[in-house]
DRENDO-1510 file (C-alpha; in Angstrom, 1 decimal, always signed):
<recs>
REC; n; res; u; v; w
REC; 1; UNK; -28.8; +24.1; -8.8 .
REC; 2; UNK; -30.6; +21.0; -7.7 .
REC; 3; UNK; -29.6; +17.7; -9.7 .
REC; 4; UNK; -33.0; +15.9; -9.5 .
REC; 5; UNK; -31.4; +12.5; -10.8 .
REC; 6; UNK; -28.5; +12.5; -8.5 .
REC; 7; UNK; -30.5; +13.9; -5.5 .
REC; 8; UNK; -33.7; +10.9; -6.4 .
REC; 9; UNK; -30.4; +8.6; -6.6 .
REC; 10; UNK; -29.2; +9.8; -3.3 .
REC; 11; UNK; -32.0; +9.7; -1.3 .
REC; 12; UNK; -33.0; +6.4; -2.2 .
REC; 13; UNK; -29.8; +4.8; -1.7 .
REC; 14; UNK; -29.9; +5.8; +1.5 .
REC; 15; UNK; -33.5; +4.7; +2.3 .
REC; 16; UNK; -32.3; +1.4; +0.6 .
REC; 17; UNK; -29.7; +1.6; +3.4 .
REC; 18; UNK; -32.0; +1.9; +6.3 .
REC; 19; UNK; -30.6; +5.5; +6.4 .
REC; 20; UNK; -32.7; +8.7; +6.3 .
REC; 21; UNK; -31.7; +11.3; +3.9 .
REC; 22; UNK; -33.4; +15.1; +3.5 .
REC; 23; UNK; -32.6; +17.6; +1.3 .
REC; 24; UNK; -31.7; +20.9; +3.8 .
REC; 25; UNK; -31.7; +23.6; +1.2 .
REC; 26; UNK; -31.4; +24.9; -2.5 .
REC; 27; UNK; -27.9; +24.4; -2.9 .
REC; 28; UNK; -28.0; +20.5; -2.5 .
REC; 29; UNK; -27.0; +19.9; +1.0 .
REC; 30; UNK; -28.2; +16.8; +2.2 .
REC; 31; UNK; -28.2; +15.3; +5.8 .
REC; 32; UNK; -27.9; +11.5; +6.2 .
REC; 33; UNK; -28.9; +10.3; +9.8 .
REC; 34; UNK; -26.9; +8.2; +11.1 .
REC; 35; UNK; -27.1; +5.9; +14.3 .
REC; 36; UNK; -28.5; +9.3; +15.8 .
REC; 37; UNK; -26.0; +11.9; +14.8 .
REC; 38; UNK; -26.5; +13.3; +10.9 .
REC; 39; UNK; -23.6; +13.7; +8.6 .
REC; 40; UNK; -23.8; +15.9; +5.8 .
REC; 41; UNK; -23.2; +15.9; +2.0 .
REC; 42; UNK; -23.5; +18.0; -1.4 .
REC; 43; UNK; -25.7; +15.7; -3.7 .
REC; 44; UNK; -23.0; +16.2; -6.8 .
REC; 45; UNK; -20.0; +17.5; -5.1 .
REC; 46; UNK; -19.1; +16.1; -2.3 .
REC; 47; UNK; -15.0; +13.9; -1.8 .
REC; 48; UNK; -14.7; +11.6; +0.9 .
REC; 49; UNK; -10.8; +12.0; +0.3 .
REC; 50; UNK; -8.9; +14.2; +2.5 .
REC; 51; UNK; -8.1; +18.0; +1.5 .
REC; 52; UNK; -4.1; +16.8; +1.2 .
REC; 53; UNK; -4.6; +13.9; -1.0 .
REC; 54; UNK; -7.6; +15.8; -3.4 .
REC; 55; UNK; -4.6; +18.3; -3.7 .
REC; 56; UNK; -2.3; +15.7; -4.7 .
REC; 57; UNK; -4.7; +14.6; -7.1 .
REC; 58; UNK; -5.7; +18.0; -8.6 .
REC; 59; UNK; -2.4; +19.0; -9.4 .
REC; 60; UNK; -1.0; +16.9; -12.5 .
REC; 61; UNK; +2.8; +17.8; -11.8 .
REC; 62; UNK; +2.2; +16.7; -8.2 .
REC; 63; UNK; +0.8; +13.2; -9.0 .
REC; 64; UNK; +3.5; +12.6; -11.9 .
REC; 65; UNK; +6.4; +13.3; -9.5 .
REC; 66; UNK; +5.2; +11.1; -6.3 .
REC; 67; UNK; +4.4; +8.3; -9.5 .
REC; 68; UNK; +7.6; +8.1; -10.4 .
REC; 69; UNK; +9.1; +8.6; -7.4 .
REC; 70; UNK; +7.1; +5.0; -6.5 .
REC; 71; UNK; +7.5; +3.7; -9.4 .
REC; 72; UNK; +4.8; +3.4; -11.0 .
REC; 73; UNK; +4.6; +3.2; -15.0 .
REC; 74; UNK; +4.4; +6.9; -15.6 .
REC; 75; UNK; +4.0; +8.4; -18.7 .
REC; 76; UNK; +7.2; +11.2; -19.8 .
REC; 77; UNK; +6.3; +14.5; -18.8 .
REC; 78; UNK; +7.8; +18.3; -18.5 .
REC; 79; UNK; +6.9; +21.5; -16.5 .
REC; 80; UNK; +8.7; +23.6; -19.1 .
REC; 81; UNK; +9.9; +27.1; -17.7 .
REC; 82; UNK; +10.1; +28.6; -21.2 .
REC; 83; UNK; +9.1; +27.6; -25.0 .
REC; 84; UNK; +12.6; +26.1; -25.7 .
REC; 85; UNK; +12.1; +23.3; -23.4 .
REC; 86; UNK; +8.9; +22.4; -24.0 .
REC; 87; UNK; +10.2; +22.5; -27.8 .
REC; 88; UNK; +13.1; +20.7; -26.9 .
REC; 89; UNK; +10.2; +17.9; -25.0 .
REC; 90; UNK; +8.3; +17.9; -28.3 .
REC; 91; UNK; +11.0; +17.0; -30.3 .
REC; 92; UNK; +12.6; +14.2; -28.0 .
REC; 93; UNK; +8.9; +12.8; -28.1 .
REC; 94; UNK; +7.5; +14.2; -31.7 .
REC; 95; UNK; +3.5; +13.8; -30.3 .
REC; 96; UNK; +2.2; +15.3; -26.9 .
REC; 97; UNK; -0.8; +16.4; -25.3 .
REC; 98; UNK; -0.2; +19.9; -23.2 .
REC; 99; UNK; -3.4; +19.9; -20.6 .
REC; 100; UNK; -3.5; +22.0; -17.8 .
REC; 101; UNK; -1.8; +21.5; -14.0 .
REC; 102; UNK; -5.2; +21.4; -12.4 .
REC; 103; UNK; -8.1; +20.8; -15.3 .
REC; 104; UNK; -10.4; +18.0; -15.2 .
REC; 105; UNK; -12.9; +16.8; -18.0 .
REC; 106; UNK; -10.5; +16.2; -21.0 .
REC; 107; UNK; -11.6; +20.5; -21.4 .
REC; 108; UNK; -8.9; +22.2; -23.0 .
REC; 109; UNK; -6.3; +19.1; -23.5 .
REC; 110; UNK; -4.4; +19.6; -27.0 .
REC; 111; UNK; -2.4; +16.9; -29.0 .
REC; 112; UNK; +1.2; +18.6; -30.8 .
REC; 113; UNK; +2.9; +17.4; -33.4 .
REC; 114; UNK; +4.6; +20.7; -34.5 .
REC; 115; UNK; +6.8; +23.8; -33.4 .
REC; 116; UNK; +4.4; +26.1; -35.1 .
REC; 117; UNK; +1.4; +24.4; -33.0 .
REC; 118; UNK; +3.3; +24.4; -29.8 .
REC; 119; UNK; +3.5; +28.1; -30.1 .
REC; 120; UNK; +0.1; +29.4; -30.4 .
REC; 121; UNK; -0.4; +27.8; -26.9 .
REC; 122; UNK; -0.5; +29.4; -23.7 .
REC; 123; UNK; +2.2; +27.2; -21.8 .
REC; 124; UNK; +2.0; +28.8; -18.5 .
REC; 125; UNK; +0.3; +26.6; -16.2 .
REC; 126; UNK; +0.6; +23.5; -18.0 .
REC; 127; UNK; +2.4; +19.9; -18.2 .
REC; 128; UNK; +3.1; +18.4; -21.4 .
REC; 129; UNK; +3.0; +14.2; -21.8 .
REC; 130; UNK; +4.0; +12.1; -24.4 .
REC; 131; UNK; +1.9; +11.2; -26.4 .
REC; 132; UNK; +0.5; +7.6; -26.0 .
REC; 133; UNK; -1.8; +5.6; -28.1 .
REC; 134; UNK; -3.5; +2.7; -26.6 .
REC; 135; UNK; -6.6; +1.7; -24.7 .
REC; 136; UNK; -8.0; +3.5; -21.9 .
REC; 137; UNK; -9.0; +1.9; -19.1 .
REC; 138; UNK; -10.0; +3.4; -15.9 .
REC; 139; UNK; -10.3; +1.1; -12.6 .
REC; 140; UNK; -12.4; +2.3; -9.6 .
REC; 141; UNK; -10.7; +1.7; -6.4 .
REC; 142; UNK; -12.5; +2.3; -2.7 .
REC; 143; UNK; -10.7; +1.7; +0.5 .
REC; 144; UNK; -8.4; +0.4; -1.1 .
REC; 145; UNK; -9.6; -2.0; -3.2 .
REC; 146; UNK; -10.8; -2.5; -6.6 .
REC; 147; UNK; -14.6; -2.6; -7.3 .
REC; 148; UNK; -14.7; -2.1; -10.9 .
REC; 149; UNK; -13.2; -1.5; -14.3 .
REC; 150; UNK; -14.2; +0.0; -17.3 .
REC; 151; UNK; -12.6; +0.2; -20.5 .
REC; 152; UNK; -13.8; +3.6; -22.7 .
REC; 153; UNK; -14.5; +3.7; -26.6 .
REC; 154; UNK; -13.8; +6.8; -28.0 .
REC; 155; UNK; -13.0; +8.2; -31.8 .
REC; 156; UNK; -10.0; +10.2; -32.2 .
REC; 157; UNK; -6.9; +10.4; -30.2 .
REC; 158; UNK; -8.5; +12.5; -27.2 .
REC; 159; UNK; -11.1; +11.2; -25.1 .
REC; 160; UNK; -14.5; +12.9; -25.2 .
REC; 161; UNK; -15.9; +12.6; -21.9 .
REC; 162; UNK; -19.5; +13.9; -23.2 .
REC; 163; UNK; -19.8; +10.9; -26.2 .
REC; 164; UNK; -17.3; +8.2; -24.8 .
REC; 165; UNK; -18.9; +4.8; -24.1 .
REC; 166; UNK; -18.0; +3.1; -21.1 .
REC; 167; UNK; -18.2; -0.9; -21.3 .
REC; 168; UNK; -17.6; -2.9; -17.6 .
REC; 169; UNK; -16.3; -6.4; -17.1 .
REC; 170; UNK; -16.7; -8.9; -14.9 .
REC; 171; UNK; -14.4; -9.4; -11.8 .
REC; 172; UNK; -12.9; -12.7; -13.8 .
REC; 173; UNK; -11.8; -10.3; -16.6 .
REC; 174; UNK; -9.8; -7.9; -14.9 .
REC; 175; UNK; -6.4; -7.2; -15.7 .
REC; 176; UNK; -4.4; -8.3; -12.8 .
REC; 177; UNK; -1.3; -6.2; -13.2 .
REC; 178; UNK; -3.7; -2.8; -13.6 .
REC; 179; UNK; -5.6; -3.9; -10.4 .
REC; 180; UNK; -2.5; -3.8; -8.3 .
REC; 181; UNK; -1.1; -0.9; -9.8 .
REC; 182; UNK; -4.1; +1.4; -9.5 .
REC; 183; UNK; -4.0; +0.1; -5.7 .
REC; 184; UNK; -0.5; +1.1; -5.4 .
REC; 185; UNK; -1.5; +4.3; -7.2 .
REC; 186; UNK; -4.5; +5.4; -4.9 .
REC; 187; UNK; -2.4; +4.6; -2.2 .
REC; 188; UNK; +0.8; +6.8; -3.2 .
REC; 189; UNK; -1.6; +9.9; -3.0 .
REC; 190; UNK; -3.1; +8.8; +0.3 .
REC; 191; UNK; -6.8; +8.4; -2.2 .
REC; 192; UNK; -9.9; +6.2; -0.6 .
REC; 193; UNK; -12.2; +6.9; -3.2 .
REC; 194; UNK; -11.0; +7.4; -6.8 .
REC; 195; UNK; -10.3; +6.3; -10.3 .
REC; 196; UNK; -7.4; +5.6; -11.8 .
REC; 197; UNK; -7.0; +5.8; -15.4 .
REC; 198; UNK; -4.3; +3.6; -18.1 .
REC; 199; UNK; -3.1; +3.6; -21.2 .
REC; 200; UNK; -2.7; +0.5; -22.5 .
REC; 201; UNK; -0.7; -0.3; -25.6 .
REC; 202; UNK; -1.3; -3.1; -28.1 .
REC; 203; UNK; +1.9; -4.4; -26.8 .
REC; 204; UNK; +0.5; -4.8; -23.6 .
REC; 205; UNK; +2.3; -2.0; -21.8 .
REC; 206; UNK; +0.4; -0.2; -19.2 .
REC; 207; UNK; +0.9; +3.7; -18.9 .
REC; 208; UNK; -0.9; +5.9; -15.4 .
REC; 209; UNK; -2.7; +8.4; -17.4 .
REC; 210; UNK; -4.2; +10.0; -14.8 .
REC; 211; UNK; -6.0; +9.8; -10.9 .
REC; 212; UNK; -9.5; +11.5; -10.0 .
REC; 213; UNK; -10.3; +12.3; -6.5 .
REC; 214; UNK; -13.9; +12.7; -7.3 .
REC; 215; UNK; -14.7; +10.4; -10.7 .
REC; 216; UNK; -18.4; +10.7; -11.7 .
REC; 217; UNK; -20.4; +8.3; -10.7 .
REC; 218; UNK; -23.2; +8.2; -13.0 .
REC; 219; UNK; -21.0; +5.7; -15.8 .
REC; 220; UNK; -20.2; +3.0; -13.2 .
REC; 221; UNK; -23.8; +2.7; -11.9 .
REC; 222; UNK; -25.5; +2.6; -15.2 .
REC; 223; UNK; -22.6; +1.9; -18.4 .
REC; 224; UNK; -23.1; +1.8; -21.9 .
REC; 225; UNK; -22.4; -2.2; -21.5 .
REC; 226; UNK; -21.5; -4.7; -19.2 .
REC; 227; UNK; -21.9; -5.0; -15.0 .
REC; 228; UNK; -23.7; -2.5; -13.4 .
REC; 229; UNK; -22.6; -1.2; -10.0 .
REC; 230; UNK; -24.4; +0.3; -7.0 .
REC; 231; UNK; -21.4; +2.8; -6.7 .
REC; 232; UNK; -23.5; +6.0; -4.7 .
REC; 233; UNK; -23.9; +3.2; -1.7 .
REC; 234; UNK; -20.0; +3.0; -1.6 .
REC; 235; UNK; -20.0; +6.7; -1.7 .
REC; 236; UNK; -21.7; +6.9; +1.1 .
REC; 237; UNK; -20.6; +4.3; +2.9 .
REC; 238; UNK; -17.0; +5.8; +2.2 .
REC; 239; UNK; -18.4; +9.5; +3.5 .
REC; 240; UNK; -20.2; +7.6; +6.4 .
REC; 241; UNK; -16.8; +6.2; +7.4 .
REC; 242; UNK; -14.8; +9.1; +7.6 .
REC; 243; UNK; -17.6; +11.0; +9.7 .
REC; 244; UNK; -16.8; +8.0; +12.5 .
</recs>
């Protein structure tokens, strides 16, 4: 099903770019021309990272491991095998959000605080986390660099992505520390083009929450508040690149 926003947003990036665009079929496949040769694209679904490191991505347990295994401030997490241990994780933690391996969307992500909760779950196929309050900020990093950051407003204690507000800064008001650990982070999984999400605690202390291969695109070019940014040109530049 066509997207007409995204494909109008496509297509006249593009032209913008001095490239020609033009929708192929009904399925959103696009070609982009480019010096002479076309490359091609799904308007909505395309990654410009590679198949390994969208894996890496996909797959929570994955990411946690190489995190920690680089050092990066990862939040406590568990793989149980049975009930007991992921009992035994609740109560070394006594709050924690069991989401599956490889979901995306904040769609069926559940905070625990009890036994009796814990067991009307289905555990198979999930990671538990600790649970950790603070404020969510997600940093946008392509080629290896960031190019913007966004901090999300949300009620309750689990993001909705359908109501959450998304407020940008300016380059002077980024958080140092978070830029270079969501460089260090994109880099770990082998990631050109992603966001990286943190928790960060009134104290100041900076959590990963989580790493997108293919964050949505529509909140950084037009957010609730603060700096715009023409993100679908670095998407395709970013697709462009890996065609050469």
């Amino acid at each position: 099903m066509i997207d007409k926003k995204r494909l109008d947003l496509v297509l006249s990036t593009a032209e913008g770019m001095g490239l020609k665009a033009t929708l192929l079929n009904d399925q959103g496949l696009v070609s982009v021309e480019v010096n002479g040769k076309e490359i091609y694209l799904f308007h909505k679904t395309s990654n410009p990272n590679t198949q390994m490191a969208t894996w890496l991505a996909n797959n929570k347990f994955a990411a946690r491991v190489i995190f920690e295994r680089q050092g990066l401030p990862n939040i406590p997490f568990c793989c149980p095998a049975d009930f007991s241990e992921a009992a035994d994780f609740l109560s070394e933690h006594g709050k924690i959000i069991v989401k599956p391996l490889k979901g995306g969307h904040s769609r069926n992500i559940h905070l625990v605080q009890t036994n009796d909760e814990l067991s009307k779950l289905d555990l198979s196929g999930c990671i538990l986390e600790k649970f950790v309050e603070g404020q969510e900020v997600r940093l946008l990093v392509v080629g290896g660099e960031v190019k913007a950051v966004h901090h999300k407003v949300y009620d309750g204690p689990i993001n909705n992505p359908d109501i959450v507000r998304r407020v940008s800064f300016e380059k002077g008001q980024w958080d140092q520390q978070l830029v270079g650990l969501a460089i260090k982070a994109a880099r770990a999984l082998g990631l050109d083009f992603t966001a990286v999400d943190f928790l960060v605690t009134a104290q100041n202390e900076p959590h990963l929450l989580e790493i997108n291969s293919a964050p949505g695109l529509d909140r950084f070019q037009t957010p609730d508040e603060g700096p715009a940014l023409n993100i679908m040109q670095l998407y395709l530049e970013q697709l462009i690149a890996n065609y050469s």
